[in-house]
C-alpha positions as CSV (number, residue, x, y, z in Angstrom):
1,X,0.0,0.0,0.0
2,X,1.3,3.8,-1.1
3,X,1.5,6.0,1.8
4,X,1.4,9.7,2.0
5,X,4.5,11.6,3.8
6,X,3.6,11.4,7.5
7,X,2.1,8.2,7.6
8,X,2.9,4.6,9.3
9,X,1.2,0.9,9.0
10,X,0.1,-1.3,11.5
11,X,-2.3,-4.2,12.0
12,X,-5.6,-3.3,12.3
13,X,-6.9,-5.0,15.8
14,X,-10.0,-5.4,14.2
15,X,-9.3,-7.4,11.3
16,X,-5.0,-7.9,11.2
17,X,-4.9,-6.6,8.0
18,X,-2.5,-3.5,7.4
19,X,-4.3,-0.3,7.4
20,X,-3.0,3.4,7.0
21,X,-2.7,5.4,10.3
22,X,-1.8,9.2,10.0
23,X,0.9,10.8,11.9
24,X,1.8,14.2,12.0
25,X,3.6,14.9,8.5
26,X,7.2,15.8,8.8
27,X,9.3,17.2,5.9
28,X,11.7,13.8,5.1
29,X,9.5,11.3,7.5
30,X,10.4,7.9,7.1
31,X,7.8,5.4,6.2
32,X,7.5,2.7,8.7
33,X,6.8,-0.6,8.6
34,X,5.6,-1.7,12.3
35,X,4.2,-5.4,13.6
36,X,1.3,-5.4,16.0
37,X,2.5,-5.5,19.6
38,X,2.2,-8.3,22.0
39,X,-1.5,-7.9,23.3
40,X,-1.2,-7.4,27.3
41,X,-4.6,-7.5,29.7
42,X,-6.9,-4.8,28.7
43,X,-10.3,-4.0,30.6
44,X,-12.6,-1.7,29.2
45,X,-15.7,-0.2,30.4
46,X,-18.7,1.8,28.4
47,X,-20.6,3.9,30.4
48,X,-24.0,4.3,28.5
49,X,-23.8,1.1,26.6
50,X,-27.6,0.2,26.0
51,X,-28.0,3.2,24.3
52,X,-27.3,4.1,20.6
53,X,-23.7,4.6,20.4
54,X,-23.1,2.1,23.1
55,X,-24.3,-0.9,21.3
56,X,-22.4,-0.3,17.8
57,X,-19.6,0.5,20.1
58,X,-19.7,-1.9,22.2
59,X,-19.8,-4.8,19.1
60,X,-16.6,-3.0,18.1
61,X,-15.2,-3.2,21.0
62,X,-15.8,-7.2,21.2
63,X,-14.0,-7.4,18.0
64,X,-10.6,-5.9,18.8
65,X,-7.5,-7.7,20.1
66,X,-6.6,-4.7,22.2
67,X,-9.7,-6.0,24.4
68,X,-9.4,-8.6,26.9
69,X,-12.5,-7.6,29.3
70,X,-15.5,-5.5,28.4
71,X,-17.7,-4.4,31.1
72,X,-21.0,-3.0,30.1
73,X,-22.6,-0.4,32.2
74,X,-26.1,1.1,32.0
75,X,-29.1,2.7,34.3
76,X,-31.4,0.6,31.5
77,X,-31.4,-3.4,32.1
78,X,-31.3,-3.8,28.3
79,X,-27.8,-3.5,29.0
80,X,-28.2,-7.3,30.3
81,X,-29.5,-8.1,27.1
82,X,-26.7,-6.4,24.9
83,X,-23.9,-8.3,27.1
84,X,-25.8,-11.3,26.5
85,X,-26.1,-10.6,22.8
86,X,-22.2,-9.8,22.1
87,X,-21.2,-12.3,24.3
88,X,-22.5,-15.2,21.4
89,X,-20.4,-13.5,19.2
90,X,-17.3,-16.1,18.9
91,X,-14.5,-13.3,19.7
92,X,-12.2,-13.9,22.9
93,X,-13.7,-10.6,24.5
94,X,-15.4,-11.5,28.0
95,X,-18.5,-9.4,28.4
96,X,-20.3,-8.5,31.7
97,X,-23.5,-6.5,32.3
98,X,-23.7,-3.9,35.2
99,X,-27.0,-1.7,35.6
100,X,-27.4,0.9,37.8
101,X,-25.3,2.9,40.4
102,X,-25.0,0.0,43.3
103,X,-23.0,-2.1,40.0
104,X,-20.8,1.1,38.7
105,X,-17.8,-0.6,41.3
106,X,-18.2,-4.3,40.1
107,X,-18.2,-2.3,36.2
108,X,-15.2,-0.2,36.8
109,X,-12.8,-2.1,39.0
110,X,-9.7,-2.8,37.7
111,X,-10.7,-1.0,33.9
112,X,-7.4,0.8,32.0
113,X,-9.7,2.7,29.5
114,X,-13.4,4.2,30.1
115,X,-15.2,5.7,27.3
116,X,-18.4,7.0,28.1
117,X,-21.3,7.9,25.8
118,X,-23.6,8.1,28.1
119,X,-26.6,10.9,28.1
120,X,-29.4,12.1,26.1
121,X,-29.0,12.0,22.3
122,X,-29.7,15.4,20.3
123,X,-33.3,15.9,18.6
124,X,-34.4,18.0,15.7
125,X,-33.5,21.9,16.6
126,X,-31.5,20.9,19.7
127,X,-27.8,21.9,19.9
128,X,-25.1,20.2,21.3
129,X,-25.7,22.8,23.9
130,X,-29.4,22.6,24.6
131,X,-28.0,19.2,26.3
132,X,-26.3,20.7,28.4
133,X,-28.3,20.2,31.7
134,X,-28.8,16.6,31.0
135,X,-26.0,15.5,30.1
136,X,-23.5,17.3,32.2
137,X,-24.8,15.7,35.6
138,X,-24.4,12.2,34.2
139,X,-20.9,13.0,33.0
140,X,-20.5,14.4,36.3
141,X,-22.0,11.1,38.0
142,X,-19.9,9.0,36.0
143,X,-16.7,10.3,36.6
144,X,-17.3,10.8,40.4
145,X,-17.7,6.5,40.3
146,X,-14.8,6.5,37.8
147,X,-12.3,8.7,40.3
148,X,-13.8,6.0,43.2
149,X,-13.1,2.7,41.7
150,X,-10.5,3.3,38.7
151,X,-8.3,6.6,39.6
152,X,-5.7,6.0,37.5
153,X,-8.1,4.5,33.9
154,X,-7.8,6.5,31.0
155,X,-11.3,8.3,30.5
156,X,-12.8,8.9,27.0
157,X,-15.8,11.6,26.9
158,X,-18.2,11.3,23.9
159,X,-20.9,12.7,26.2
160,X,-22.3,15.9,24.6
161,X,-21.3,18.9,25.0
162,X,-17.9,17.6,24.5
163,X,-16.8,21.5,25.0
164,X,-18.2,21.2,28.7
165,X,-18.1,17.7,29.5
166,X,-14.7,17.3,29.4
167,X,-14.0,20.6,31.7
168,X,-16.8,19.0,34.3
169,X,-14.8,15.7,33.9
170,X,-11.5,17.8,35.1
171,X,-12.7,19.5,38.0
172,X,-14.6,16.1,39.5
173,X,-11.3,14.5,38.9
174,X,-9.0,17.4,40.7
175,X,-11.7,17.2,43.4
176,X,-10.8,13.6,43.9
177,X,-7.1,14.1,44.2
178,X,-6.6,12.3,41.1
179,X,-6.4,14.7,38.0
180,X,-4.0,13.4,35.6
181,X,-4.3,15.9,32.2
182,X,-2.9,12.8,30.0
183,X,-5.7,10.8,30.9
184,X,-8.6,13.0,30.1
185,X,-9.6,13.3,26.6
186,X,-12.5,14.3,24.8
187,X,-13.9,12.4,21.5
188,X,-13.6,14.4,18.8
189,X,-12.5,11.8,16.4
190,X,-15.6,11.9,14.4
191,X,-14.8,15.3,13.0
192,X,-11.9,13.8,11.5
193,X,-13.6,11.0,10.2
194,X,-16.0,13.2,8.5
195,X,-13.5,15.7,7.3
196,X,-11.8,12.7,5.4
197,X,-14.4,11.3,3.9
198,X,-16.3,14.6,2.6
199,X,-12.8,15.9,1.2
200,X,-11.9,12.0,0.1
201,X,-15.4,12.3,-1.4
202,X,-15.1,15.9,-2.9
203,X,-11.6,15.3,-4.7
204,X,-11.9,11.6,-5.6
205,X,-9.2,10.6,-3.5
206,X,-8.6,7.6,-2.1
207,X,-10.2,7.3,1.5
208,X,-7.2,5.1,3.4
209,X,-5.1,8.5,2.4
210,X,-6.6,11.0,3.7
211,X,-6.0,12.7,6.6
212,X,-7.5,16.0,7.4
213,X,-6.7,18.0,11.2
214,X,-9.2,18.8,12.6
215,X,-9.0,21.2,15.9
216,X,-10.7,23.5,18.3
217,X,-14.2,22.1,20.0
218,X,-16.2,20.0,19.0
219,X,-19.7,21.7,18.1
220,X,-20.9,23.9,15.4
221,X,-17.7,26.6,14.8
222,X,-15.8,25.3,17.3
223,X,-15.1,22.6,14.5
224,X,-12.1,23.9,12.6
225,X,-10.9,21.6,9.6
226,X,-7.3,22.6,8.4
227,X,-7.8,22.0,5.2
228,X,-4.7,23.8,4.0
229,X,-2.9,20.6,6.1
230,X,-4.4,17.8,4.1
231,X,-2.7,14.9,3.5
232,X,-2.4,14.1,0.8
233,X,-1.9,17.9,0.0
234,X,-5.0,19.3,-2.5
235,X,-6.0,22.8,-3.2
236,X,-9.4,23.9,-2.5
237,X,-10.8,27.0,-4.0
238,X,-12.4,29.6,-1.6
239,X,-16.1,28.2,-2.2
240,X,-15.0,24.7,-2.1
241,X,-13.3,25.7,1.3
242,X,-16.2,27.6,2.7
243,X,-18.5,24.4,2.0
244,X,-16.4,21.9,3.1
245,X,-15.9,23.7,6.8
246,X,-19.3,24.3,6.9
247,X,-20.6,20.3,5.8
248,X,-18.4,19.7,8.3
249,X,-19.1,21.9,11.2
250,X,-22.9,20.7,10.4
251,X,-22.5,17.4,9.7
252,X,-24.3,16.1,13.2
253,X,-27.2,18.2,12.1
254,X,-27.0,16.6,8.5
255,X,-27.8,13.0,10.6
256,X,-30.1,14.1,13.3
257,X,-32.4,15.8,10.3
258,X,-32.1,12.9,8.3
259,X,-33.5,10.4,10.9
260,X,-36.4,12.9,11.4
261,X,-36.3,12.6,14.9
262,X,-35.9,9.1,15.4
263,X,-32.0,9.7,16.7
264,X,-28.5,11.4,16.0
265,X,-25.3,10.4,15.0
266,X,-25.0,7.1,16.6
267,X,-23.5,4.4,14.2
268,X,-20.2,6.8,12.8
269,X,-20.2,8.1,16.1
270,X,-19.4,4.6,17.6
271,X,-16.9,3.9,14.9
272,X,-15.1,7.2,15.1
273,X,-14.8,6.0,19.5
274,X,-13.7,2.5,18.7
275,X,-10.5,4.1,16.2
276,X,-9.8,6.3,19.2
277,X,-10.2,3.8,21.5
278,X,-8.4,1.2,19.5
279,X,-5.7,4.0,18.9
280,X,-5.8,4.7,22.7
281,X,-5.1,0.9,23.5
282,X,-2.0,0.5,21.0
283,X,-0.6,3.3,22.3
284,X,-0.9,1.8,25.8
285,X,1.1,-1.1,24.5
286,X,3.5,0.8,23.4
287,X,2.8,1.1,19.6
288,X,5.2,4.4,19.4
289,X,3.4,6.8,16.1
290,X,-0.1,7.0,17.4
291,X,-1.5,10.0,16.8
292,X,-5.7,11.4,16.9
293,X,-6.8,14.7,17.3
294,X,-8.9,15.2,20.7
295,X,-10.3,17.6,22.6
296,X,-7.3,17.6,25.9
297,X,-6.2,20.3,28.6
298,X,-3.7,22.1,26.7
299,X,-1.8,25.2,26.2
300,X,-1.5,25.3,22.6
301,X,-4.0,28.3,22.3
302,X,-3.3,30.9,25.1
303,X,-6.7,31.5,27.0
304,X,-8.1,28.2,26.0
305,X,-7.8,25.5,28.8
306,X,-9.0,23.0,26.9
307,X,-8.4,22.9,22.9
308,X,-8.8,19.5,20.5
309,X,-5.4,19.2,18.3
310,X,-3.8,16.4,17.2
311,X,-2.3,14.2,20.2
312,X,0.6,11.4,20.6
313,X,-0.7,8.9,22.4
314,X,1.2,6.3,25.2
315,X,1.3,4.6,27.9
316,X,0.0,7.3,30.2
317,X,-2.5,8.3,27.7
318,X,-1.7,11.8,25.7
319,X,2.4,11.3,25.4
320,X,2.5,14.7,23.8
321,X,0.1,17.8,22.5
322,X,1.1,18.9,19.3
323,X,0.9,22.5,18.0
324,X,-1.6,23.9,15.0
325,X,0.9,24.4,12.6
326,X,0.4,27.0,9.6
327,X,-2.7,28.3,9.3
328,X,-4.2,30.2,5.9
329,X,-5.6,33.0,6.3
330,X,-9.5,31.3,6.5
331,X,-8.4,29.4,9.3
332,X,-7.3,31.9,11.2
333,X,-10.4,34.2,10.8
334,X,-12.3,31.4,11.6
335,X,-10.1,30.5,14.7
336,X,-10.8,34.0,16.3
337,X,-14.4,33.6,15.0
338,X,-14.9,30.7,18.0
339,X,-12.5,30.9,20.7
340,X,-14.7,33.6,22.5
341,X,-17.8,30.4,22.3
342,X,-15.0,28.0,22.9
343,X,-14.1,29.6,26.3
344,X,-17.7,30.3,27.1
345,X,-18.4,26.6,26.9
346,X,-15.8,25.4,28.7
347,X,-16.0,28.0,31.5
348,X,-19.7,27.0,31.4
349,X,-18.9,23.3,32.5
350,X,-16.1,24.6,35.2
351,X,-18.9,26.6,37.0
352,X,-21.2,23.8,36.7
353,X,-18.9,20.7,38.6
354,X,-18.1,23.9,40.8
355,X,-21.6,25.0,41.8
356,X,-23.6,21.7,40.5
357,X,-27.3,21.9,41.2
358,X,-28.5,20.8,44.3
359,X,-31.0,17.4,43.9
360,X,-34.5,17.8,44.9
């Protein structure tokens, strides 16, 4: 397979066979060759798995080597009925079914990686936003269990607003005495996968090449493609450009209209977690160019606490934060555009895990 400058192979852990990953382009990078490593004891927990990114997620989770263990937690007992489904399907994966608070111990004990799409999924004219008072105390509920019974797991927010949740996630976790910044990430892989495919789509490229950065937030124009840092590198024209941020920026909106109601972004949403999750893992195991763009405490963008970039990921989680690069002209009007949302989100969620609302 031809690879574009900045890329490396390695196994897929869903099927073996050798599939493109993209790491950060560097004038003169060497194309690797890598083997799959050595597959150590991996639990894995997901938080919200009855619901309709955590069964498609879920099944892909059963499927990957990475996966040793894969506890199952929802408030819904159909959760005992999805564990019970998966576990027919003939992959080594053990599955186990936890419902409710009094299980979220048994769930969590002993997990390395949590992702967590748990919450209420956006409806026609809701924005990310609009779940905000939902979805923030679950997030918030979650992450208190996850600071109890797994401290030191690698957490994975898919939990909307990403912009918010993730800040909450922060401040329950400093509460706790166990705040680690490289184990805190936010989802915002399915921005990437979408920028890909509509530019794969737009230029008749070849889909396994493509590689399109993707940074900022990860709602409306918080989304900030960098098209001028494709890979493979293409030229857009200024209405091509304009289009292609916006599709993107939209693109949840695109879904949630198309179902008419009937449910969001659910089945590319669970496939864009399991790549970060399966990207996550390797990089665990000590798989050395893994690199995904997430939403992460960072100082890349003075005044932003929180900012989505492209990572390295290790052992500990985020190995390394990597700066924006050269941006074109568009991408820096459109950067200033959202910061001023970006912050206001973000400072939204600190004051809410600061001053949470008090239960009736």
């Amino acid at each position: 397979m031809q690879l574009s400058a900045g890329q490396t192979t390695r196994a897929s852990a869903f099927t073996g066979q050798r599939v493109g990953v993209h790491a950060v382009a560097r004038p003169g990078a060497a194309k690797a060759r890598r083997t799959m490593p050595a597959v150590e004891a991996k639990r894995v927990a997901v938080l919200g798995a009855a619901g309709g990114i955590g069964q498609p997620l879920s099944l892909l989770l059963k499927m990957n080597k990475c996966v040793t263990e894969l506890a199952l937690f929802d408030v819904a007992p159909l959760v005992k009925g999805v564990a019970a489904d998966l576990s027919h399907c003939n992959t080594p994966v053990q599955v186990s079914a936890h419902v409710g608070d009094a299980e979220l111990e048994a769930c969590l004990k002993g997990c390395e990686l949590v992702v967590i799409p748990a919450g209420v999924p956006r409806k026609p004219g809701m924005t990310r936003d609009d779940l905000f008072n939902i979805n923030a105390g679950i997030v918030m509920n979650l992450v208190t269990a996850c600071a109890k019974y797994c401290p030191n797991a690698i957490l994975e927010i898919i939990s909307n607003p990403v912009n918010s949740t993730v800040p909450i996630a922060s401040e329950v976790l400093k509460a706790a005495g166990c705040y680690d910044p490289r184990k805190l990430l936010g989802v915002t892989t399915l921005d990437v996968v979408r920028a890909n495919t509509f530019v794969a789509q737009a230029k008749g490229l070849d889909l396994k090449e493509v590689d399109v950065p993707v940074i900022g937030g990860h709602a409306g124009i918080t989304i900030l493609p960098l098209l001028s840092q494709t890979v493979p590198s293409v030229t857009f024209s200024d209405a091509e450009r304009k289009a292609l941020t916006s599709r993107i920026q939209d693109a949840g909106t695109e879904v949630v209209e198309a179902k008419a109601g009937a449910g969001s972004a659910t089945l590319s949403m669970a496939y864009a977690a399991a790549r970060m999750a399966e990207s996550t893992l390797l990089g665990m195991q000590g798989e050395p160019n893994m690199f995904e763009c997430a939403f992460v405490q960072s100082d890349v963008v003075p005044g932003s606490p929180f900012f989505a970039s492209r990572v390295q990921l290790g052992p500990e989680g985020v190995a390394k934060v990597n700066g924006l690069g050269q941006l074109n002209e568009f991408e820096k009007a459109a950067m200033e555009a959202m910061l001023p949302e970006l912050k206001a989100q973000i400072e939204k969620g600190i004051a809410f895990a600061k001053n949470p609302p008090k239960k009736e």
